[in-house]
N, C-alpha and C positions, 0 to 999 in steps of 0.2 A: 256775639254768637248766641245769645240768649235769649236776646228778642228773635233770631229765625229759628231756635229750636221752640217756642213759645206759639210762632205764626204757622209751624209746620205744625205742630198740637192741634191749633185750629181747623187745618187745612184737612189732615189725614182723617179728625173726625167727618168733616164735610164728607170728603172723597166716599168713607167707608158707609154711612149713613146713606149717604145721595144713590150710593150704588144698590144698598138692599131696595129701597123702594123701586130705583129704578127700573132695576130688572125684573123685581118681585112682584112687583103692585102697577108696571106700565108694559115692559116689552113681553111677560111672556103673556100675560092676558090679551096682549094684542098680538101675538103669535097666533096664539091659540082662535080668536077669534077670524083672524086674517088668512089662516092656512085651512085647507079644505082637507091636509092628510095631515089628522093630529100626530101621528109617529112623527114625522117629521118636526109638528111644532113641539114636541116635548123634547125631542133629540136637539133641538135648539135652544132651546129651554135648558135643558141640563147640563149644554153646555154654559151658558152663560151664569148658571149657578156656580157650577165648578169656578169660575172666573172672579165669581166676588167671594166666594168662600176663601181661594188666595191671598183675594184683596185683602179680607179681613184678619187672617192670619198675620202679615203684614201689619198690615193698621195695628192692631192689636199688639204687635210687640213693640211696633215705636210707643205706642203709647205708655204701655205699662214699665218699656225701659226711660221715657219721659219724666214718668210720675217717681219712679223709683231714684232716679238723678236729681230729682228737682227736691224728697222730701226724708232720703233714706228709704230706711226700715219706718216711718211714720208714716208714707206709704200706704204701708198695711192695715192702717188707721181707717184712710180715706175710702167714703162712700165709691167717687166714679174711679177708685185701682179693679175694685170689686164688681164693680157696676161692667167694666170691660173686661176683666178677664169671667163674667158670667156672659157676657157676648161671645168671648173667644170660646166660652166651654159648648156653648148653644152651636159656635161655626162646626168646630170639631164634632160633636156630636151628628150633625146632618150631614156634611160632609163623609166621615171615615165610619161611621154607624149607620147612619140610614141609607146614603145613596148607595155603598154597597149591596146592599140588600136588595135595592130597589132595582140596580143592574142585573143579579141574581134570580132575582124573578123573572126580569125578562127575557135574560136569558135561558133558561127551566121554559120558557112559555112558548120559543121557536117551536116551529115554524110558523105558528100564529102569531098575532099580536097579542101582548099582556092582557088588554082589557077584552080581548074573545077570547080566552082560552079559561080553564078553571082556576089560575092564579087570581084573576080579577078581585076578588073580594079582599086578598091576601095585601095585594097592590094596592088597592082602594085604601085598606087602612093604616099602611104604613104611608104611603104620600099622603094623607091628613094627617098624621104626626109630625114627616116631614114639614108639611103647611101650617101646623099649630106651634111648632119649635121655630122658623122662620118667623111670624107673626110675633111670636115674642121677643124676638131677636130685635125685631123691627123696632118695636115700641119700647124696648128698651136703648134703640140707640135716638128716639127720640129723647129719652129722658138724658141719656148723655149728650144730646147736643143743650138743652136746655141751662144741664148743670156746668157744660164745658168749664166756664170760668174758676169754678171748681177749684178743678186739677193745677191752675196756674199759681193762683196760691200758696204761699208758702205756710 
């Protein structure tokens, strides 16, 4: 049973990593670029954000109930416990912080679209926030696939 809770470690990092780039840094750039009505390509966009922000909530508690079974309270010790639940804080954060907002706006912005109405600059700068918290989200779970072997360790 140790070695599949061990190869599932492996696997959920993959999963959860492979998904921020994937949707973050491939499908919606190529939405955005591919669709000729960006509402549309954002409204697809956001959703497939909502969908790995799950993901990673998920990810995020096997892993940290992985690390916590695997080492205790020492655990608490280890760089990637920390290294993922600062993942987990970064999902929650754009998730139930900022995408609300960012719903809010646009909905304040009917019956125009956000980016023509006078929210726009309002919008502009919390979706770079949104994209500066994901970016790091990002490259922190490059550093946790790096360190994975890490976690296995006792």
């Amino acid at each position: 049973m140790a070695k599949l809770a061990e190869a599932l470690y492996s696997i959920v990092i993959t999963l959860w990593v492979g998904a921020l780039f994937a949707i973050g840094y491939l499908a919606a750039p190529t939405l955005f670029a591919g669709l000729s009505d960006r509402s549309l390509a954002g409204n697809l966009a956001g959703e497939m954000f909502t969908w790995v922000a799950w993901l990673g909530f998920a990810c995020a508690a096997y892993l940290l109930l992985f690390l916590i079974k695997r080492r205790g309270l020492r655990a608490l010790k280890s760089s990637i416990f920390w290294l993922v639940l600062a993942m987990l804080g970064l999902t929650g954060a754009g998730y139930f912080g900022i995408q609300p907002l960012l719903a809010q706006l646009k909905a304040d912005a009917l019956p125009r679209q956000v980016m023509e109405s006078a929210l726009r600059d309002r919008f502009a700068t919390w979706h770079g926030v949104s994209s500066g918290l994901y970016l790091i989200e990002s490259l922190l779970g490059l550093w946790l696939v790096i360190w994975q072997e890490r976690g296995k360790r006792q």
